[in-house]
PDB file with one MODEL, atoms N, CA, C and O in Angstrom:
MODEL        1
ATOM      1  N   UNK A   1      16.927 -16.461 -29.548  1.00  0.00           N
ATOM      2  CA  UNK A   1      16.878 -15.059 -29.242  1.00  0.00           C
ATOM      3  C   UNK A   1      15.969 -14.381 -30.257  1.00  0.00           C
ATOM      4  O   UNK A   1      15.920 -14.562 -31.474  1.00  0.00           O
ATOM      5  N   UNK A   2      15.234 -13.531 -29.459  1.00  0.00           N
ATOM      6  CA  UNK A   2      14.230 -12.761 -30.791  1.00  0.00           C
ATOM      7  C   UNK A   2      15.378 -11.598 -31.352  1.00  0.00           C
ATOM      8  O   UNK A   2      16.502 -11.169 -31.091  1.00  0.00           O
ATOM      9  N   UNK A   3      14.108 -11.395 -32.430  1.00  0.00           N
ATOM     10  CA  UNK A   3      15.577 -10.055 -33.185  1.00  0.00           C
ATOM     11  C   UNK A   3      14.384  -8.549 -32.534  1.00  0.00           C
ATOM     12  O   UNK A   3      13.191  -8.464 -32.245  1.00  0.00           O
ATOM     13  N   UNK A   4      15.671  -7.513 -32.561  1.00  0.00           N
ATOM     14  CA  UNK A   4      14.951  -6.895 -32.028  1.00  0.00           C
ATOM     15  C   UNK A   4      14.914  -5.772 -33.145  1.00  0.00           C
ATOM     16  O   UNK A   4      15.797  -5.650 -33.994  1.00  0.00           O
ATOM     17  N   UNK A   5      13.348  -4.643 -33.012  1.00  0.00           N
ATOM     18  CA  UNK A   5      13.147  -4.252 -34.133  1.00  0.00           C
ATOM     19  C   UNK A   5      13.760  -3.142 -33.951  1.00  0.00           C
ATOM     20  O   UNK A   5      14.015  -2.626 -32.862  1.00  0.00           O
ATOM     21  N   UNK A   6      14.151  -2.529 -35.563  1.00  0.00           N
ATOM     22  CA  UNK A   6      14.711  -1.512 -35.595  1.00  0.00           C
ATOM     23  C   UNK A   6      13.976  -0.435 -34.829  1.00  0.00           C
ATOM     24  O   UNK A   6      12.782  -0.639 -34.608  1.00  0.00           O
ATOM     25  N   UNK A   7      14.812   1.259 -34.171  1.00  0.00           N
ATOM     26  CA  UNK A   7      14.321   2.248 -33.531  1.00  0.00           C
ATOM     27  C   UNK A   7      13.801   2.960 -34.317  1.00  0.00           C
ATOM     28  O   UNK A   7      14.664   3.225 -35.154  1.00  0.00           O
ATOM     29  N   UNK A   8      12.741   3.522 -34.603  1.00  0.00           N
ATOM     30  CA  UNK A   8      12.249   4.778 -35.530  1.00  0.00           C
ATOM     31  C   UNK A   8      12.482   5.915 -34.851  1.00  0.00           C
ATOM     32  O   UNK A   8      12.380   6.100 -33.638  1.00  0.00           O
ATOM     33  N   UNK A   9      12.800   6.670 -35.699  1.00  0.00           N
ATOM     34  CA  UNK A   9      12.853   8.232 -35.497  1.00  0.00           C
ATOM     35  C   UNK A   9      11.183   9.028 -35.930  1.00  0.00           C
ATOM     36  O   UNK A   9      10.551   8.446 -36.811  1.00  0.00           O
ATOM     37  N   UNK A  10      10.760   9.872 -35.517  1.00  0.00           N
ATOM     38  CA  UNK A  10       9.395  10.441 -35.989  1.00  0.00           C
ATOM     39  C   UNK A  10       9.845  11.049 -37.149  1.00  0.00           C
ATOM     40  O   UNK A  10      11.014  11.427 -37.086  1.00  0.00           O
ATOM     41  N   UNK A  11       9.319  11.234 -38.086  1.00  0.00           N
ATOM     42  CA  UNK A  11       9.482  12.179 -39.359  1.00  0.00           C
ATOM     43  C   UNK A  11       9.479  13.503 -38.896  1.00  0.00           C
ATOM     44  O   UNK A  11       8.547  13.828 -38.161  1.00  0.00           O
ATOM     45  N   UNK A  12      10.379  14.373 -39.195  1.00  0.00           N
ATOM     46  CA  UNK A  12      10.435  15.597 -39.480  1.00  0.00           C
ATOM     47  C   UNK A  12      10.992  16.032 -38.124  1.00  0.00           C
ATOM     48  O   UNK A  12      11.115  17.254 -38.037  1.00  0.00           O
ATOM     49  N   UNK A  13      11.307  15.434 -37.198  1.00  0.00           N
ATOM     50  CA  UNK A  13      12.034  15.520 -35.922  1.00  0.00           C
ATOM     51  C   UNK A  13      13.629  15.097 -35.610  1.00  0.00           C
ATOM     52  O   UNK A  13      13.928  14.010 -35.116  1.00  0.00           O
ATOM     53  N   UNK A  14      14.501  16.020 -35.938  1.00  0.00           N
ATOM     54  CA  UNK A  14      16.093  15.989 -35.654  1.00  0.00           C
ATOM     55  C   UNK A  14      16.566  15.846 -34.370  1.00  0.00           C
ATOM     56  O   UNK A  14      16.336  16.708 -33.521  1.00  0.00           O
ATOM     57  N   UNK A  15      17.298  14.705 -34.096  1.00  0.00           N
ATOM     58  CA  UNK A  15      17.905  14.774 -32.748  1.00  0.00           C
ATOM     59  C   UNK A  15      19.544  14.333 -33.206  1.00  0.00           C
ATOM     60  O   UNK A  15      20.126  13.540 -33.945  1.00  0.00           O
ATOM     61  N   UNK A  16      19.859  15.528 -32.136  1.00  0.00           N
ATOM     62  CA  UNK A  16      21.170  15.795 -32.170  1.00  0.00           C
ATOM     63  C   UNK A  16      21.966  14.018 -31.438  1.00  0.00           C
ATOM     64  O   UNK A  16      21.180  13.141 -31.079  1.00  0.00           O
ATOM     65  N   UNK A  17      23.202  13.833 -31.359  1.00  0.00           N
ATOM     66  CA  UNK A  17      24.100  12.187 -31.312  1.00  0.00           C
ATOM     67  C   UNK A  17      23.933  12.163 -29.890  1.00  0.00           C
ATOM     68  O   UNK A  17      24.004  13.136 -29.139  1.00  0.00           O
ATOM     69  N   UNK A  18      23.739  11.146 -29.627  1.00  0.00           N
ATOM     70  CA  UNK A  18      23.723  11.219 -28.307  1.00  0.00           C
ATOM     71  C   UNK A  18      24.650   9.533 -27.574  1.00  0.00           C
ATOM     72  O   UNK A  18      24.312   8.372 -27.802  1.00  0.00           O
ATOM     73  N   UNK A  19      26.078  10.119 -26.515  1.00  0.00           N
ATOM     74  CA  UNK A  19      27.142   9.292 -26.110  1.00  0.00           C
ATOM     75  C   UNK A  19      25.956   7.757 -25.310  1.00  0.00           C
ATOM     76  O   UNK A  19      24.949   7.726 -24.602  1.00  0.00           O
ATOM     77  N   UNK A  20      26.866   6.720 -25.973  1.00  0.00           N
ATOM     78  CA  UNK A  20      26.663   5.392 -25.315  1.00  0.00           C
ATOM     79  C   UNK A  20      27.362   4.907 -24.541  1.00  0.00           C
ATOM     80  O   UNK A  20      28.503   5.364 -24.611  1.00  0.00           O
ATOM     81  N   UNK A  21      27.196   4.016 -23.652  1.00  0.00           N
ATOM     82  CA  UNK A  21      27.903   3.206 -23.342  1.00  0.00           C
ATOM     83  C   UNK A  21      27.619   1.618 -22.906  1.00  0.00           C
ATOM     84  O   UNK A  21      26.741   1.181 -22.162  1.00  0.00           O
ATOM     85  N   UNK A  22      28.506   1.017 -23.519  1.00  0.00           N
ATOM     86  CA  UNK A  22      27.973  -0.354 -23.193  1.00  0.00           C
ATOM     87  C   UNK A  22      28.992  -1.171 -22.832  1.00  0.00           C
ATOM     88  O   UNK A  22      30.098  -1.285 -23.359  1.00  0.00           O
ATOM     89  N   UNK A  23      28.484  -1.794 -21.789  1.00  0.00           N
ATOM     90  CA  UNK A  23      29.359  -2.859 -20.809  1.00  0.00           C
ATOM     91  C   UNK A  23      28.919  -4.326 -21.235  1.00  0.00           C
ATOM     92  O   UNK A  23      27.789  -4.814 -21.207  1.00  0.00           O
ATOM     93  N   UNK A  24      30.089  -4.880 -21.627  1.00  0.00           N
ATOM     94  CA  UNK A  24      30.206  -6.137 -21.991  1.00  0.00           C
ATOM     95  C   UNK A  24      30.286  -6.892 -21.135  1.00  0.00           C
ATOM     96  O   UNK A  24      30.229  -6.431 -19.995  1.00  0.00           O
ATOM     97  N   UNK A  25      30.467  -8.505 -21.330  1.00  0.00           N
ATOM     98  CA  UNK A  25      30.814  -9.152 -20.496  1.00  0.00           C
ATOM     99  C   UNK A  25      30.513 -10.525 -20.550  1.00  0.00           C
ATOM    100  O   UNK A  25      30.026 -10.921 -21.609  1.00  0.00           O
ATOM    101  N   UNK A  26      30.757 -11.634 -19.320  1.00  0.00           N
ATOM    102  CA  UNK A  26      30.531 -13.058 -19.951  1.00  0.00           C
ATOM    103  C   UNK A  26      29.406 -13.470 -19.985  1.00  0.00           C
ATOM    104  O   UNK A  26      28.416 -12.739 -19.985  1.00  0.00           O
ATOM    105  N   UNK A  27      29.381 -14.937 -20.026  1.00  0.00           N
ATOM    106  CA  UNK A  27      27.928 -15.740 -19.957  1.00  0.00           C
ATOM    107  C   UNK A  27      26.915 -15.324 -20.824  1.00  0.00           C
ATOM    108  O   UNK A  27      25.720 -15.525 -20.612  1.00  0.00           O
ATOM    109  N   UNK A  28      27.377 -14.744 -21.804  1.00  0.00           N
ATOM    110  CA  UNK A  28      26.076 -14.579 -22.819  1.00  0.00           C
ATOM    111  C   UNK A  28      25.548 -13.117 -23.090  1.00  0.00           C
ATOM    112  O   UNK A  28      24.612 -12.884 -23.856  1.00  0.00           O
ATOM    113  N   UNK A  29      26.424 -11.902 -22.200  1.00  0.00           N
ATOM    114  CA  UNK A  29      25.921 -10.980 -21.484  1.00  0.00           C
ATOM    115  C   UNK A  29      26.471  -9.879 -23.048  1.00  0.00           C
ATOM    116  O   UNK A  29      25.797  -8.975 -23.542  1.00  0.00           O
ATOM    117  N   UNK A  30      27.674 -10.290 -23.450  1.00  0.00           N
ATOM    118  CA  UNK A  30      28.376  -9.697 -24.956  1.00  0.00           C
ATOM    119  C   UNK A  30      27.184 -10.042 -25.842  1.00  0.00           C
ATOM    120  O   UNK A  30      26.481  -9.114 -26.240  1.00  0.00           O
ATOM    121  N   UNK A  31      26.888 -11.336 -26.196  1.00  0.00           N
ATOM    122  CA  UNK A  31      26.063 -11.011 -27.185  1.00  0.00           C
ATOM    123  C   UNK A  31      24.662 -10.742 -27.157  1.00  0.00           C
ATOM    124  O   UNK A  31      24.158 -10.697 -28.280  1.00  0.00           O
ATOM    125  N   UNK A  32      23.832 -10.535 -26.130  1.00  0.00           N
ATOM    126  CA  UNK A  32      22.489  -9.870 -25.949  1.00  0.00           C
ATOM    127  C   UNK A  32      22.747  -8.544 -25.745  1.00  0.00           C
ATOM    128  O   UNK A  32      21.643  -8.044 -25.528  1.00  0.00           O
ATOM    129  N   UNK A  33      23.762  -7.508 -25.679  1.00  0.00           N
ATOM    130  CA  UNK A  33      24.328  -6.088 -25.600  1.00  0.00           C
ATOM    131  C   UNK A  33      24.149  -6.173 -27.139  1.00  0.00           C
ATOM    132  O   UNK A  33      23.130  -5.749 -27.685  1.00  0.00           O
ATOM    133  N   UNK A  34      25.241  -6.772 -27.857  1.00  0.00           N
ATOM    134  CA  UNK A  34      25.235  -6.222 -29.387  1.00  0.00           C
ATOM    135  C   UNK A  34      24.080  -6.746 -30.130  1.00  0.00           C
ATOM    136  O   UNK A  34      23.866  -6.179 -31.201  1.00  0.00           O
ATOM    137  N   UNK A  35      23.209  -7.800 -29.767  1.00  0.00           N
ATOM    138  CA  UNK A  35      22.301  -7.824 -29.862  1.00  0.00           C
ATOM    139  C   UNK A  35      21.069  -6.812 -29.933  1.00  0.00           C
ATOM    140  O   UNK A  35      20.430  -6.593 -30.962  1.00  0.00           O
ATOM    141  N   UNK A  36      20.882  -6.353 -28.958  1.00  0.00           N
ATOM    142  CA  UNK A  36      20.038  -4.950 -28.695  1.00  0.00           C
ATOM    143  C   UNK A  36      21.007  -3.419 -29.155  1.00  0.00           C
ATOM    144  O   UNK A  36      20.420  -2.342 -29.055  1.00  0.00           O
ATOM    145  N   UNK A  37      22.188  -3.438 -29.549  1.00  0.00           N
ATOM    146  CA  UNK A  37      22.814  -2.529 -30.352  1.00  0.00           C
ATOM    147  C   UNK A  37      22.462  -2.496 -31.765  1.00  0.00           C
ATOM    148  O   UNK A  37      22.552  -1.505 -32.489  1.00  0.00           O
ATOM    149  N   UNK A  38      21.896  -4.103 -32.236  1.00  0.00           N
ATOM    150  CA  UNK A  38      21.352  -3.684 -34.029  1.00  0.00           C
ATOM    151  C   UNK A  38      20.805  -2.875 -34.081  1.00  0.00           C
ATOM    152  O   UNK A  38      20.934  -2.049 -34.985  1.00  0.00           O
ATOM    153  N   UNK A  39      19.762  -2.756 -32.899  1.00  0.00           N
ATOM    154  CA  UNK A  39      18.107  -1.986 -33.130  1.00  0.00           C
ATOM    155  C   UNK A  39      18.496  -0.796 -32.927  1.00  0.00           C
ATOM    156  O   UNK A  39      17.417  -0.260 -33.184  1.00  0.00           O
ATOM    157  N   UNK A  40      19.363   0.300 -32.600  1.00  0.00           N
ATOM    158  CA  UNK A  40      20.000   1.169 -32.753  1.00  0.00           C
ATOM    159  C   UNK A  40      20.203   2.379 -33.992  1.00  0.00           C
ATOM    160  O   UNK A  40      20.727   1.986 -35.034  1.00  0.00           O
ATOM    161  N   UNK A  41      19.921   3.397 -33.925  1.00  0.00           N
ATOM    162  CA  UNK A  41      20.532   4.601 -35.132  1.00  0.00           C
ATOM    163  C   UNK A  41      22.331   4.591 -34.727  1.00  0.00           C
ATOM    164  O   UNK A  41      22.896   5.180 -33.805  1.00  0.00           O
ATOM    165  N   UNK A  42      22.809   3.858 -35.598  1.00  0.00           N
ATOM    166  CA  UNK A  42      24.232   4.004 -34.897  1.00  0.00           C
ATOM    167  C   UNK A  42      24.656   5.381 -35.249  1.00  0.00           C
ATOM    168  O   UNK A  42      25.463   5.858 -34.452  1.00  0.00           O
ATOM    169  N   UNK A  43      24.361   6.031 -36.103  1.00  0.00           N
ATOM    170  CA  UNK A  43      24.567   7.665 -36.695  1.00  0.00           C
ATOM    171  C   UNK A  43      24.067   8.347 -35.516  1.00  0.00           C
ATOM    172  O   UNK A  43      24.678   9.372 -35.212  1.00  0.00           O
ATOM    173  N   UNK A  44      23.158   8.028 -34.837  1.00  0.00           N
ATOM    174  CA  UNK A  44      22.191   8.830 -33.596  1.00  0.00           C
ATOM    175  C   UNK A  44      23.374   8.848 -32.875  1.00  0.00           C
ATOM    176  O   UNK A  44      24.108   9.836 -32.875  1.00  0.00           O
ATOM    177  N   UNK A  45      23.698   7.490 -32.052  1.00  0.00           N
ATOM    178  CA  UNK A  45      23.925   6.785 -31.245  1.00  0.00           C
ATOM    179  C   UNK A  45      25.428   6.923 -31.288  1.00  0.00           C
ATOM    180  O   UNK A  45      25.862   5.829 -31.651  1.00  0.00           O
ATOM    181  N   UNK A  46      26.478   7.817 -31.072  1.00  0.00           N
ATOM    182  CA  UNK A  46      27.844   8.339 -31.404  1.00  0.00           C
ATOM    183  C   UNK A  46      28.752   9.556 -30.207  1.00  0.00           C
ATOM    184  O   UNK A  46      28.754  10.787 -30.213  1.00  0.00           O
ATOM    185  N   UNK A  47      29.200   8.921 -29.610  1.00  0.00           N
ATOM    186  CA  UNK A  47      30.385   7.860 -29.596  1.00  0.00           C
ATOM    187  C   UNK A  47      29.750   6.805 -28.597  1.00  0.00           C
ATOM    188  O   UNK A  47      28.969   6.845 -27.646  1.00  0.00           O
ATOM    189  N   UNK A  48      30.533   5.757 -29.342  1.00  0.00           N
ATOM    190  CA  UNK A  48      30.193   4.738 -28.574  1.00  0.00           C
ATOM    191  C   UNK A  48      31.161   4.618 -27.775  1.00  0.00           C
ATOM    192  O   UNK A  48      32.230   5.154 -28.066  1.00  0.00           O
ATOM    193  N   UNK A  49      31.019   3.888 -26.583  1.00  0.00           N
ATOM    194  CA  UNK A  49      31.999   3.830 -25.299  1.00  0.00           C
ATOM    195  C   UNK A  49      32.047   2.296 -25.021  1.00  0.00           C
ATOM    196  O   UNK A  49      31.133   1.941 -24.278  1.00  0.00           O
ATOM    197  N   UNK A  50      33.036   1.111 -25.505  1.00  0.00           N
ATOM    198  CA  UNK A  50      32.766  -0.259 -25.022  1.00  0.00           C
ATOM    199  C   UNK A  50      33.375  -0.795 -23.832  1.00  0.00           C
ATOM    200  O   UNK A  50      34.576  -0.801 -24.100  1.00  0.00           O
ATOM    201  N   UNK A  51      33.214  -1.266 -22.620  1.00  0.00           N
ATOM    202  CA  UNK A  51      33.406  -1.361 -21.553  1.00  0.00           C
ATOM    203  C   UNK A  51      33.776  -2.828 -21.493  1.00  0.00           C
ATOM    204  O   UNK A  51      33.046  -3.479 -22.240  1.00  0.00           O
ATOM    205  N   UNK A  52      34.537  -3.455 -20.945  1.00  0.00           N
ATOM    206  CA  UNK A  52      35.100  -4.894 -21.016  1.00  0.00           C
ATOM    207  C   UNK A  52      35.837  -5.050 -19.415  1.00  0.00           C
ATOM    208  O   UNK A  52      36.415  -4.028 -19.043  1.00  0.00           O
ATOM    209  N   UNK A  53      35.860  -6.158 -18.513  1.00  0.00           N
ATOM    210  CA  UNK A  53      36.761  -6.552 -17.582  1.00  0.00           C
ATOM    211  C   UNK A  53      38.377  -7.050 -18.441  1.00  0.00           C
ATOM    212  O   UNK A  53      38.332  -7.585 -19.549  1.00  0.00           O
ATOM    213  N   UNK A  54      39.205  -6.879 -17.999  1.00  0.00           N
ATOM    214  CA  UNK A  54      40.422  -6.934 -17.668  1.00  0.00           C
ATOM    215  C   UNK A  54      40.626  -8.589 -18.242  1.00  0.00           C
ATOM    216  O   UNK A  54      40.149  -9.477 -17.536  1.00  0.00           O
ATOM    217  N   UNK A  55      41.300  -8.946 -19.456  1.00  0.00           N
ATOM    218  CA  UNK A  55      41.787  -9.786 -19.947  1.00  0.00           C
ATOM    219  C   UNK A  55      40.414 -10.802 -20.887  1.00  0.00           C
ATOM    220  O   UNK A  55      40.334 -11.936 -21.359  1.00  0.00           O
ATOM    221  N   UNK A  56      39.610  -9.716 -20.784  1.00  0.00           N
ATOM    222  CA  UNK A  56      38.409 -10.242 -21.843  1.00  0.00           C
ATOM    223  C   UNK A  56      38.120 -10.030 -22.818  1.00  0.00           C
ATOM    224  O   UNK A  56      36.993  -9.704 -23.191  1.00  0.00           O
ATOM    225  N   UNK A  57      39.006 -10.156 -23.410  1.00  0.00           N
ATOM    226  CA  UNK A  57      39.769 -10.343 -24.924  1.00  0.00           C
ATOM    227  C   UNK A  57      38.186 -10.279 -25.917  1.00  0.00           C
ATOM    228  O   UNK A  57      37.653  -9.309 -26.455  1.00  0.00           O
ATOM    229  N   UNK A  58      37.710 -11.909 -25.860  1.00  0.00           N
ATOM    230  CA  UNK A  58      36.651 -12.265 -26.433  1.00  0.00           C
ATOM    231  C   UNK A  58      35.332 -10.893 -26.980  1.00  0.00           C
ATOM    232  O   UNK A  58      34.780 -10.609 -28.043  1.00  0.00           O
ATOM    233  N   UNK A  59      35.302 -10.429 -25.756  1.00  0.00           N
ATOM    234  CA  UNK A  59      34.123  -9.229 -25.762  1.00  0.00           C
ATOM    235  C   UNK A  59      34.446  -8.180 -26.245  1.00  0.00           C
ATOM    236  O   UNK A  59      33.522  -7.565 -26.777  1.00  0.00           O
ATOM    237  N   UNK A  60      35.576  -7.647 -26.274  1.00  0.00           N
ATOM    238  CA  UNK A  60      36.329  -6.500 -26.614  1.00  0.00           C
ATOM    239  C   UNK A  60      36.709  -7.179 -28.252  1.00  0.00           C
ATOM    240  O   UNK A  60      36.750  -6.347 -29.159  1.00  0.00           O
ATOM    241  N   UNK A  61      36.905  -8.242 -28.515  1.00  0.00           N
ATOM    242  CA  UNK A  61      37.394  -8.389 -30.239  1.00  0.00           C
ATOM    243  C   UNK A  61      35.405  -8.464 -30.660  1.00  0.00           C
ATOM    244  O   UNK A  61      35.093  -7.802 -31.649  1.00  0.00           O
ATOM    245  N   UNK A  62      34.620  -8.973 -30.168  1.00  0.00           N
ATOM    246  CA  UNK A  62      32.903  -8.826 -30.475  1.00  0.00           C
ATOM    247  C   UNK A  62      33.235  -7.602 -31.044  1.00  0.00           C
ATOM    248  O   UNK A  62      33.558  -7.442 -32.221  1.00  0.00           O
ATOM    249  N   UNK A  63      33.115  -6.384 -29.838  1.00  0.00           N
ATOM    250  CA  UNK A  63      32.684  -5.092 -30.041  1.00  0.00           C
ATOM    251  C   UNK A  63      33.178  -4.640 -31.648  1.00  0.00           C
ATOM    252  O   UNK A  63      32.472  -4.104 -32.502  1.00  0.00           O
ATOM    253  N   UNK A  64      34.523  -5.012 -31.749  1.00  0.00           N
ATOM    254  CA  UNK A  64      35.154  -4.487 -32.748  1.00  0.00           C
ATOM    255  C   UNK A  64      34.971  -5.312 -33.822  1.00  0.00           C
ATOM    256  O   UNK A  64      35.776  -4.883 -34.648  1.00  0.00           O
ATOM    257  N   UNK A  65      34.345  -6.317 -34.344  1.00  0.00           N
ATOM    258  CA  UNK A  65      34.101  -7.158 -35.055  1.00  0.00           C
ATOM    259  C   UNK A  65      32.259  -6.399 -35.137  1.00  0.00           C
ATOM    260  O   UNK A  65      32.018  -5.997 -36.276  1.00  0.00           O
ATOM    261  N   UNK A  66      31.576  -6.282 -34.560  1.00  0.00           N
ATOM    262  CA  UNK A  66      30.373  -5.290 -34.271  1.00  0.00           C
ATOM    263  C   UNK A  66      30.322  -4.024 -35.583  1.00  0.00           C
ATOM    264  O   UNK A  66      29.734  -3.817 -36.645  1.00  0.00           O
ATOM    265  N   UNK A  67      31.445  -3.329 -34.621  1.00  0.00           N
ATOM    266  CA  UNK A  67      32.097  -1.753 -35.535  1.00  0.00           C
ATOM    267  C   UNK A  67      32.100  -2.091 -37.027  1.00  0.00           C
ATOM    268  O   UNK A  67      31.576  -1.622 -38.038  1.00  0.00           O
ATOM    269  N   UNK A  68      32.857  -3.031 -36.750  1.00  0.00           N
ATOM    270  CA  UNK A  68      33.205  -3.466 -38.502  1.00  0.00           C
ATOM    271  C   UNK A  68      32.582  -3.955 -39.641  1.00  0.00           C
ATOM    272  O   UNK A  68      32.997  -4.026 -40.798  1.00  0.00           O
ATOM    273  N   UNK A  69      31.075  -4.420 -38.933  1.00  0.00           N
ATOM    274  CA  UNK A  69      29.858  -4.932 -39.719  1.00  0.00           C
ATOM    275  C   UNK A  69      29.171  -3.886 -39.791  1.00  0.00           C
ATOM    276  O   UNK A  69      28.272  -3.968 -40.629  1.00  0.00           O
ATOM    277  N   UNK A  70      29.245  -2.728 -39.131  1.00  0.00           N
ATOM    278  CA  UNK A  70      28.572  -1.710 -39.076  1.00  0.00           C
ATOM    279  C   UNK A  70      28.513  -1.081 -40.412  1.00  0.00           C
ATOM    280  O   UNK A  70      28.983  -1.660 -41.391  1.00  0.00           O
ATOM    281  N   UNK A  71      27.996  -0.005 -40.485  1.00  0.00           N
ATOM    282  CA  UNK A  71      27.929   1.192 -41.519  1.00  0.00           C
ATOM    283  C   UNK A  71      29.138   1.862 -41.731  1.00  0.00           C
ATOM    284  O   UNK A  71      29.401   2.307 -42.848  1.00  0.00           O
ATOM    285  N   UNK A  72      30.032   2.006 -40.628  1.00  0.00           N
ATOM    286  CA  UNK A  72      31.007   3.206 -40.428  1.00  0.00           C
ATOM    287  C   UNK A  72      32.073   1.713 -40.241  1.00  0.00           C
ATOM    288  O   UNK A  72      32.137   1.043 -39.210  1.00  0.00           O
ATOM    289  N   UNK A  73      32.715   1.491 -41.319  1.00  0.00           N
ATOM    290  CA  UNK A  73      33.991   0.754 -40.502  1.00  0.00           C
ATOM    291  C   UNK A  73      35.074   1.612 -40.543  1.00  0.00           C
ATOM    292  O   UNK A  73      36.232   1.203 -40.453  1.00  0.00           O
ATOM    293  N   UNK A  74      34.687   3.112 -40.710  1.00  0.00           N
ATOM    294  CA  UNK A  74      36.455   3.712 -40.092  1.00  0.00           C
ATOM    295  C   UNK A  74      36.477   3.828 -39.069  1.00  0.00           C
ATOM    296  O   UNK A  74      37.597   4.099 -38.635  1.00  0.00           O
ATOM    297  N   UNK A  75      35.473   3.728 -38.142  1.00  0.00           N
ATOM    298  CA  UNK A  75      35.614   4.031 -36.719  1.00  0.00           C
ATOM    299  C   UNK A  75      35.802   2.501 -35.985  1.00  0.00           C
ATOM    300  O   UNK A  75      35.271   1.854 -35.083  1.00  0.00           O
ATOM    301  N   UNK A  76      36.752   2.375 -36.831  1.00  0.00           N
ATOM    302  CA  UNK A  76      37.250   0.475 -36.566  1.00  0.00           C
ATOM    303  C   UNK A  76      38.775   1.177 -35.821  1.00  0.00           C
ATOM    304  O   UNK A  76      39.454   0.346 -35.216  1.00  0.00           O
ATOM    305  N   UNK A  77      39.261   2.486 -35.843  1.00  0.00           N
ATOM    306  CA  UNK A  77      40.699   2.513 -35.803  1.00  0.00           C
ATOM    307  C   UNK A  77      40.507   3.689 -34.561  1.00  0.00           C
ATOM    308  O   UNK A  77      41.438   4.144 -33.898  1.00  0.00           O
ATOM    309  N   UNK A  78      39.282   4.004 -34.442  1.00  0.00           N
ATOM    310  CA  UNK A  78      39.018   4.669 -33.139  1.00  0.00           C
ATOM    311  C   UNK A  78      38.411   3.862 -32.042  1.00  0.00           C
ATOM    312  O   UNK A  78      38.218   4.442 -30.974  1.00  0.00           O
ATOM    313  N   UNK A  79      38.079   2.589 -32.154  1.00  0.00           N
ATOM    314  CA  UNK A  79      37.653   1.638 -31.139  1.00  0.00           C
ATOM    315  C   UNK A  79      38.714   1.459 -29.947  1.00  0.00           C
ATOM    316  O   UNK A  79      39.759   1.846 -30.469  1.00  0.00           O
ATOM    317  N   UNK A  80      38.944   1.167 -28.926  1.00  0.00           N
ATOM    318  CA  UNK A  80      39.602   1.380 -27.734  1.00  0.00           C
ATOM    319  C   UNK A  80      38.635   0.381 -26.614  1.00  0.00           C
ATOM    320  O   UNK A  80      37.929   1.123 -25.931  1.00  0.00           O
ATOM    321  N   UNK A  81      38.507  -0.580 -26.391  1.00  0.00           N
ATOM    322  CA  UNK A  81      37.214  -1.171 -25.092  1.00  0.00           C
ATOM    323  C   UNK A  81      38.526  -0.529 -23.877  1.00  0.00           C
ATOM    324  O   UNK A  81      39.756  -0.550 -23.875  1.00  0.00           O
ATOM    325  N   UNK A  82      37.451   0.013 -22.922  1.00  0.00           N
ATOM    326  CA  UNK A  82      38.076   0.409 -21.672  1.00  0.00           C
ATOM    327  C   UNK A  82      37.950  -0.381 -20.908  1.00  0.00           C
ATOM    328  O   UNK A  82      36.789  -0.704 -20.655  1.00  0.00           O
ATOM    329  N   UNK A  83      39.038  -1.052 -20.193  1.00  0.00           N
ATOM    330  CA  UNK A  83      39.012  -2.440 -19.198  1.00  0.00           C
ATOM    331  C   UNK A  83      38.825  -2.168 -17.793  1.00  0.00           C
ATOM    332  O   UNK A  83      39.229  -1.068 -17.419  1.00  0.00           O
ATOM    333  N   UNK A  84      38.409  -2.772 -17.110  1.00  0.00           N
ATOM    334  CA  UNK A  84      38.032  -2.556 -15.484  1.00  0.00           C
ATOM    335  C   UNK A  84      38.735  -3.573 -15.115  1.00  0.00           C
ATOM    336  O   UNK A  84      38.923  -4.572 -15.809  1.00  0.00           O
ATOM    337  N   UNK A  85      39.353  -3.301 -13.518  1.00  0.00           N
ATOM    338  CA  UNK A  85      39.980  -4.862 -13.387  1.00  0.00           C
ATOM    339  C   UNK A  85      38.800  -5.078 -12.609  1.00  0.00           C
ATOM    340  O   UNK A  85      37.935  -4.258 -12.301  1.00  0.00           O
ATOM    341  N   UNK A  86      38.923  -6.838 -12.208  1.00  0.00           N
ATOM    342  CA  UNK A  86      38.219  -7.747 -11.669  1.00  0.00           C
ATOM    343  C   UNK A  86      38.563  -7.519 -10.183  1.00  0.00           C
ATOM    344  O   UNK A  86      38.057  -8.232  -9.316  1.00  0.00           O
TER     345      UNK A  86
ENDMDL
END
């Protein structure tokens, strides 16, 4: 997998947080999402919204294992993945 490069912001240009959402899932599909989430302003990029099917444990403990490598690990106790059933 290539790494992907960080997002620049332009100098001297403020943008207000703007809501994510990202849908997880199998076959490889969890880690090319958090994958392309490094390259991210996670400060920009707030609230995050993690999306998971119904008993997919695996993708939903990623996300939060994600959070927690992050910058912000207090928002380790506001994480929640919202499940869809199958």
């Amino acid at each position: 997998m290539t790494d992907v490069p960080q997002i620049q912001n332009l100098p001297g240009v403020t943008h207000p947080t703007c809501r994510v959402a990202v849908f997880l899932g199998s076959g490889g599909h969890t880690s090319e999402m958090l994958q392309m989430m490094k390259g991210l302003d996670l400060e920009r990029y707030e609230p995050r919204l993690y999306i998971v099917s119904e008993g997919d444990q695996f993708s939903a403990g990623k996300a939060a294992e994600f959070e927690t490598g992050s910058s912000f690990p207090e928002v380790l106790e506001d994480i929640e993945p919202v499940t869809i059933t199958k």
